[in-house]
N, C-alpha and C positions, 0 to 999 in steps of 0.2 A: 504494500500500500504506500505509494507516494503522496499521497495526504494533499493531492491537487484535485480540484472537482472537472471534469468535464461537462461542460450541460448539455444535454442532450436535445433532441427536436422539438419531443413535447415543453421541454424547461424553457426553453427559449419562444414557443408559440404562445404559452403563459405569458411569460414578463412582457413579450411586446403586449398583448393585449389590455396587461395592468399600467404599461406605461399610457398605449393610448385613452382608455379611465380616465387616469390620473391627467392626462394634458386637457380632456375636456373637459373636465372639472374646473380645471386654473385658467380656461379661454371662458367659461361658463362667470365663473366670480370675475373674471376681467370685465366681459359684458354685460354685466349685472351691476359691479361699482359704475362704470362708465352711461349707463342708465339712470341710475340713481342721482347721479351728477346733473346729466341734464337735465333732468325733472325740477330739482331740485333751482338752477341757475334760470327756468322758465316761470319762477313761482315767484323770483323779483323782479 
């Protein structure tokens, strides 16, 4: 045992799909502050 991980197809079909999650999430609250803003700057 060399004590290195290889990932394998399915480990790697995972993480991308948790990375794509995760970046719609952070484009999701980017567009959601950036909403909030404008509402907000229309109200004076």
């Amino acid at each position: 045992m060399t004590g290195q991980f290889e990932p394998d197809d399915e480990y790697r079909r995972r993480q991308r799909s948790r990375n794509i999650v995760v970046g719609l999430i952070l484009t999701g609250f980017a567009v959601l502050f950036f909403a909030i803003t404008i509402a907000k700057m229309g109200q004076h």
